[in-house]
VMD Tcl script that draws the C-alpha trace (Angstrom):
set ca {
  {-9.38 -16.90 -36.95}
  {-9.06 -13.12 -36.04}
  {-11.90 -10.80 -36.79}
  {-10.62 -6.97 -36.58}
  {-13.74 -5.58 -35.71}
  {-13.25 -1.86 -33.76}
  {-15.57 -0.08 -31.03}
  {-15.81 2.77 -33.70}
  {-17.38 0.73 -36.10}
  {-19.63 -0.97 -33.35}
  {-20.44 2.16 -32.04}
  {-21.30 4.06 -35.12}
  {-23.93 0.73 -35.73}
  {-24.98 0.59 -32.51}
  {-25.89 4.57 -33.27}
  {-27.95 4.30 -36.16}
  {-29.62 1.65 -34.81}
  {-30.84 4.00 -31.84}
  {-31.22 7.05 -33.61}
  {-32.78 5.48 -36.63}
  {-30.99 7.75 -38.76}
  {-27.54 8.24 -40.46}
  {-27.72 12.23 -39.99}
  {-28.64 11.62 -36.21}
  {-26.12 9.15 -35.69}
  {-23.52 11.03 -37.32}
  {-23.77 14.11 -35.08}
  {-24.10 12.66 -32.15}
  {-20.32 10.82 -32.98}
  {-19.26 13.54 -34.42}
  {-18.50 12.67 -37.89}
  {-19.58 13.22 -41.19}
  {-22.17 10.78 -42.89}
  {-19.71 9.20 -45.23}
  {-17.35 8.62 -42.87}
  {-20.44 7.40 -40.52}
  {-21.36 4.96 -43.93}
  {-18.40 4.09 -44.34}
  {-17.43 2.72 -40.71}
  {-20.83 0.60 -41.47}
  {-19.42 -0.69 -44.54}
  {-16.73 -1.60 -43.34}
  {-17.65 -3.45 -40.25}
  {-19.78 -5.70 -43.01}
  {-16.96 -6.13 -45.36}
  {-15.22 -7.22 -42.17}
  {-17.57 -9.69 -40.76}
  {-19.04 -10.99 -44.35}
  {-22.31 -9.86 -44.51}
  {-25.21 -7.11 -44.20}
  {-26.34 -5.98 -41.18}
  {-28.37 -2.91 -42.32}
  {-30.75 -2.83 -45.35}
  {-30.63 0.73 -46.45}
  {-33.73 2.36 -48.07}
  {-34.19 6.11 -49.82}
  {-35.76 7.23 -46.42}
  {-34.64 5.01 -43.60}
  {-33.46 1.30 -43.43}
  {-33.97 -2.01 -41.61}
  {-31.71 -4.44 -39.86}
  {-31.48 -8.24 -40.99}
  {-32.01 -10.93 -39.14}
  {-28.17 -10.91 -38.44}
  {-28.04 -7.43 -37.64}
  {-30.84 -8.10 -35.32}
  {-28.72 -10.60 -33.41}
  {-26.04 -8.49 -33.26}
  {-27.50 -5.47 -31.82}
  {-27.83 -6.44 -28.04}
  {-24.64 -7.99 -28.25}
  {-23.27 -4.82 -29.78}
  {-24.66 -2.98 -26.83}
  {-23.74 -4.72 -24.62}
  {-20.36 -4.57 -25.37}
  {-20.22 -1.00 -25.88}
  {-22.00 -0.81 -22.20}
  {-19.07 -3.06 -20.87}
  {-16.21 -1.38 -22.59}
  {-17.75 2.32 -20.68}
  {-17.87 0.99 -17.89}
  {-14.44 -0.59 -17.60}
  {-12.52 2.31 -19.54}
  {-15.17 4.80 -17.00}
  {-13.53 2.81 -13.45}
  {-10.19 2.16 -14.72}
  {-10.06 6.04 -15.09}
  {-11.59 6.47 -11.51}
  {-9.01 4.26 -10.23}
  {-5.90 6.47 -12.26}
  {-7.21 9.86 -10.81}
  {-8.24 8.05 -7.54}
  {-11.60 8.48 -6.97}
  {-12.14 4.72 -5.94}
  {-9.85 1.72 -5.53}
  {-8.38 -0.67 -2.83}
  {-4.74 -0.60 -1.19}
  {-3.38 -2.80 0.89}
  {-0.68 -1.94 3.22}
  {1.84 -3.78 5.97}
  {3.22 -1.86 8.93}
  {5.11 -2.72 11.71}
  {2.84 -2.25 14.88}
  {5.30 0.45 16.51}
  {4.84 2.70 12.92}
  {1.00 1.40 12.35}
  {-0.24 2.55 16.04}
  {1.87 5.81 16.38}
  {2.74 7.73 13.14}
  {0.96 5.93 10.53}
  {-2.62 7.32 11.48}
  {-1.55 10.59 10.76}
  {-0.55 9.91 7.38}
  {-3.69 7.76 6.60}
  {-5.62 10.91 7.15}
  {-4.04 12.65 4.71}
  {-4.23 10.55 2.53}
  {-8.17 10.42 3.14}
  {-8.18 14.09 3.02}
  {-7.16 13.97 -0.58}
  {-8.58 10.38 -1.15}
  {-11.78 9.51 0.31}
  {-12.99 7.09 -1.76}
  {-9.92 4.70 -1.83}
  {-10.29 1.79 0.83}
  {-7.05 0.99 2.86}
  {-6.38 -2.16 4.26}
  {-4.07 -2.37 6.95}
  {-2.19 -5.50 8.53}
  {-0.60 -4.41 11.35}
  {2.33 -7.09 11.90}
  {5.70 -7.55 13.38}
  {8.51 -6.37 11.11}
  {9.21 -9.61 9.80}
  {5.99 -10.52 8.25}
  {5.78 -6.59 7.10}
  {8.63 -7.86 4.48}
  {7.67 -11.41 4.12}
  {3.96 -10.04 2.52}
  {5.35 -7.78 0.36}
  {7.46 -10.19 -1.06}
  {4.83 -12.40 -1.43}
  {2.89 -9.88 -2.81}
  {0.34 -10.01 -0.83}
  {0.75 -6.38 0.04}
  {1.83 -3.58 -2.49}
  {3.37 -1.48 0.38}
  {5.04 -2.58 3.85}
  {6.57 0.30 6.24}
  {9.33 -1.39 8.54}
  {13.00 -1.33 9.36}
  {15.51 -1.85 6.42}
  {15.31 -5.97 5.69}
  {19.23 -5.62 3.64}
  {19.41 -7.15 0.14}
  {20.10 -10.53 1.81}
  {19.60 -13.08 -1.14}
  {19.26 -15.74 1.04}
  {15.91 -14.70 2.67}
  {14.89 -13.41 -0.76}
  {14.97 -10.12 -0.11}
  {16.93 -9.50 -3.60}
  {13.49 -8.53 -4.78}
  {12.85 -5.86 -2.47}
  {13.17 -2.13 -2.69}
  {13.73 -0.02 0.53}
  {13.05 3.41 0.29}
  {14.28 5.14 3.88}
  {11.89 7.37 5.55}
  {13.68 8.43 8.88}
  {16.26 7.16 10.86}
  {15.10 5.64 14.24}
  {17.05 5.74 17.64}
  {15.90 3.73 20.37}
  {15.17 4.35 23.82}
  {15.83 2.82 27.50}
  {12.21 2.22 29.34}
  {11.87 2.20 32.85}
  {8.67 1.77 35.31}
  {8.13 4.54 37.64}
  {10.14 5.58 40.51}
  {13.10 3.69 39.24}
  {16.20 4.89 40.46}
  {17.72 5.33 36.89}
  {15.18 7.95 35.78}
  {17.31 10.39 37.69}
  {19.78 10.18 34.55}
  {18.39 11.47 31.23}
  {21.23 9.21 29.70}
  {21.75 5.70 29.99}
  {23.83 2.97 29.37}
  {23.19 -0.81 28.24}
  {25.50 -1.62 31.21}
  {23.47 0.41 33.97}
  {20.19 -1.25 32.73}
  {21.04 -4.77 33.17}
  {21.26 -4.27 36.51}
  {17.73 -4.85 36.57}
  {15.88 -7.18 35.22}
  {15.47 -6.90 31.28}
  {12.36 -7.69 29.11}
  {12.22 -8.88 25.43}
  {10.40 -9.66 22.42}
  {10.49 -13.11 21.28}
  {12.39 -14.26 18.78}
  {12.85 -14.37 15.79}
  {12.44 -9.86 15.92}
  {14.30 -7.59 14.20}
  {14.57 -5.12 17.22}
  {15.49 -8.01 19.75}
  {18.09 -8.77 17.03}
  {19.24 -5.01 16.87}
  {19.34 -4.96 20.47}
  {21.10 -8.77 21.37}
  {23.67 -7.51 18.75}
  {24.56 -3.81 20.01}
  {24.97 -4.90 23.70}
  {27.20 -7.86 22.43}
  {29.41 -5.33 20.81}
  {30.14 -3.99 23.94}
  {30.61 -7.33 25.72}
  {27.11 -7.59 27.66}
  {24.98 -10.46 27.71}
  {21.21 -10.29 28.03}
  {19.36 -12.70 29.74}
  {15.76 -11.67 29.71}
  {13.54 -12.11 33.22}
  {10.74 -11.92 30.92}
  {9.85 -12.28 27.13}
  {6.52 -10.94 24.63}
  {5.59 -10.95 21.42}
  {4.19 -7.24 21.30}
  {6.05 -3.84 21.93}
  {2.76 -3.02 24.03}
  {3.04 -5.57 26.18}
  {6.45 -4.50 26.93}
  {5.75 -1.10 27.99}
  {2.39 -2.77 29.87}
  {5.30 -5.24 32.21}
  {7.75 -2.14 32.56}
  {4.96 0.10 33.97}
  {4.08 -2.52 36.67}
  {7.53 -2.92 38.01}
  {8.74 -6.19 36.29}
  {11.73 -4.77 34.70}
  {13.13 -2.77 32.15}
  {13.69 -2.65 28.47}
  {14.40 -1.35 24.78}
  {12.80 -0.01 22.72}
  {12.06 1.97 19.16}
  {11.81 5.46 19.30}
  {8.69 5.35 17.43}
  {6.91 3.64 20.21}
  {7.97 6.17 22.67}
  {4.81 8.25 22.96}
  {3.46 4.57 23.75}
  {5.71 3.59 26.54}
  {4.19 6.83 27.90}
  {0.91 6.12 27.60}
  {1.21 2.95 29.22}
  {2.62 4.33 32.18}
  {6.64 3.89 31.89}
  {9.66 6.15 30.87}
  {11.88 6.55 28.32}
  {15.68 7.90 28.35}
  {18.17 8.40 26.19}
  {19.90 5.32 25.30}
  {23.92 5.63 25.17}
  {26.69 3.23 25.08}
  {25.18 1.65 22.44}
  {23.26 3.96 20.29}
  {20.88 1.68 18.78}
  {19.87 3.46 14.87}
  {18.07 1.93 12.05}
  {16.47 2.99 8.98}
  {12.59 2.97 8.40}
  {11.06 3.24 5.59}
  {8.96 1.68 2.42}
  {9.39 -1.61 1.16}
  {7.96 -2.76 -2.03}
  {8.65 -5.46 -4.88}
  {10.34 -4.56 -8.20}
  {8.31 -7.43 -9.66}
  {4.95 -5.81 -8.60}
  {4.15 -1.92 -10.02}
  {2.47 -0.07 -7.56}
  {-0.94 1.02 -8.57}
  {-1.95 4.56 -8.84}
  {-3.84 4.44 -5.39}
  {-0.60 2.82 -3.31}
  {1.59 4.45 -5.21}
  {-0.01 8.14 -3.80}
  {-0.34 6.05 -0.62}
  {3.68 5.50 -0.73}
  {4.20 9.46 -1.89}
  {2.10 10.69 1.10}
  {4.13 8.22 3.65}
  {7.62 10.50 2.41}
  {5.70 13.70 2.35}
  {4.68 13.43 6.35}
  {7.66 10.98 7.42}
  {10.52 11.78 4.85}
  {14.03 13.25 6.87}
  {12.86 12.87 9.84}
  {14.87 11.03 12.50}
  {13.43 9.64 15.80}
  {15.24 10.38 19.13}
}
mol new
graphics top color blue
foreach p $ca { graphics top sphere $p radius 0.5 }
foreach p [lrange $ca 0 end-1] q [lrange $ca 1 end] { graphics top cylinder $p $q radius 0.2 }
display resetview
């Protein structure tokens, strides 16, 4: 059985109660005292019996309405505060995200965005997993993230990707890496053909950008062989700067390679593109905190392209 009790009517008891008066209790709701009264009477029709006793001057509660008060408040103290953090959460002044990136975004352009976003948002928490392009898309549709930032996973219904929405950021154009004092870094252009020459490092497989990679230099009828393979784009340009070959990489991991001690050049014969962007799942809504997360990502990133 379904009582259809409201918060108003609560509320307006729960105020005469405190105020120990109908006049009180009516201004401080904002109504008039018979529509105050009535609220009362109607929330006693509703539940089947008295909760007040009304007297000329004041009144008294009954033993039910005695019951019913700390529950009443208690209610009215839970509602607040629910209605009071969902409302924090809508104009972002609290909540949690939780966000996938490929390492090569996550540890080069993402920290720039995630300070904008803390700029405007200091109070939401971010939780980042910084993982390999695959598992970026294999947590969002999971849902264990709301928001993944990696290279464009297709609609391929076979790896359940059907599900997935990919939102393109910038276009990305990878880059040759060589250690120094290589004899190719006299060429600011180079080809997949001049690079095997040496001796090539990979990632591991399964990647997405050994994939790209195996797949543009097999267009062109070249074979790669790897002297070495890694797991991590960092440990790539950590073996190129020490001599032990030379490799492929993403654009966005170019400042990186740098860093580490290696080169980049322009990569030609093949030019190795693909899109980055957002990935999320049209089963999950983005909350209002992810969902500025995701409008801040195409603000900083959106148009650009890597090369």
């Amino acid at each position: 059985m379904v009582i259809n009790v409201t918060l108003k009517q609560v509320r307006a008891f729960v105020a005469v109660v405190q105020s120990r008066s109908f006049a009180d209790a009516a201004v401080e709701l904002h109504l008039s005292q018979p529509a105050l009264s009535s609220a009362i009477q109607v929330l006693e029709t509703t539940i089947g019996g008295k909760l007040l006793v009304r007297t000329t001057r004041s009144f008294a509660l009954t033993p039910e309405g005695e019951d019913f008060y700390p529950v009443a408040l208690r209610l009215l103290v839970d509602w607040d505060g629910a209605v009071n953090d969902l409302h924090k959460r809508f104009v972002l002044r609290e909540g949690k995200i939780s966000i996938a990136a490929m390492p090569s975004f996550a540890s080069n352009q993402l920290p720039s965005a995630i300070r904008k976003f803390k700029n405007n948002y200091p109070q939401v928490q971010i939780t980042l997993n910084d993982v390999i392009a695959e598992e970026v898309v294999a947590m969002v549709r999971r849902g264990r993230v709301e928001l993944g930032v990696s290279f464009d996973p297709g609609g391929d219904k076979r790896q359940g990707n059907e599900d997935l929405i990919f939102t393109p950021l910038f276009e990305d154009c990878f880059v040759a890496v060589l250690p120094p004092g290589h004899e190719l870094l006299k060429l600011k252009k180079l080809s997949a053909k001049q690079l095997l020459e040496s001796d090539f490092i990979s990632l591991q497989a399964p990647s997405v950008v050994r994939r790209l990679i195996f797949s543009e230099f097999a267009s062109l009828g070249l074979s790669i062989s790897p002297a070495y393979e890694t797991h991590q784009l960092a440990t790539i340009g950590r073996m190129v700067a020490n001599g032990l070959g030379v490799s492929v990489v993403p654009s966005l991991c170019q400042d990186q390679m740098l860093e580490l001690g290696a080169h980049c050049r322009t990569l030609l014969k093949p030019t190795i593109r693909q899109q980055v962007g957002l990935i999320t799942n049209r089963r999950y809504p983005l909350s209002a905190a992810c969902q500025a997360m995701a409008n801040t990502l195409q603000e900083t990133f959106a148009g650009d392209i890597q090369s």
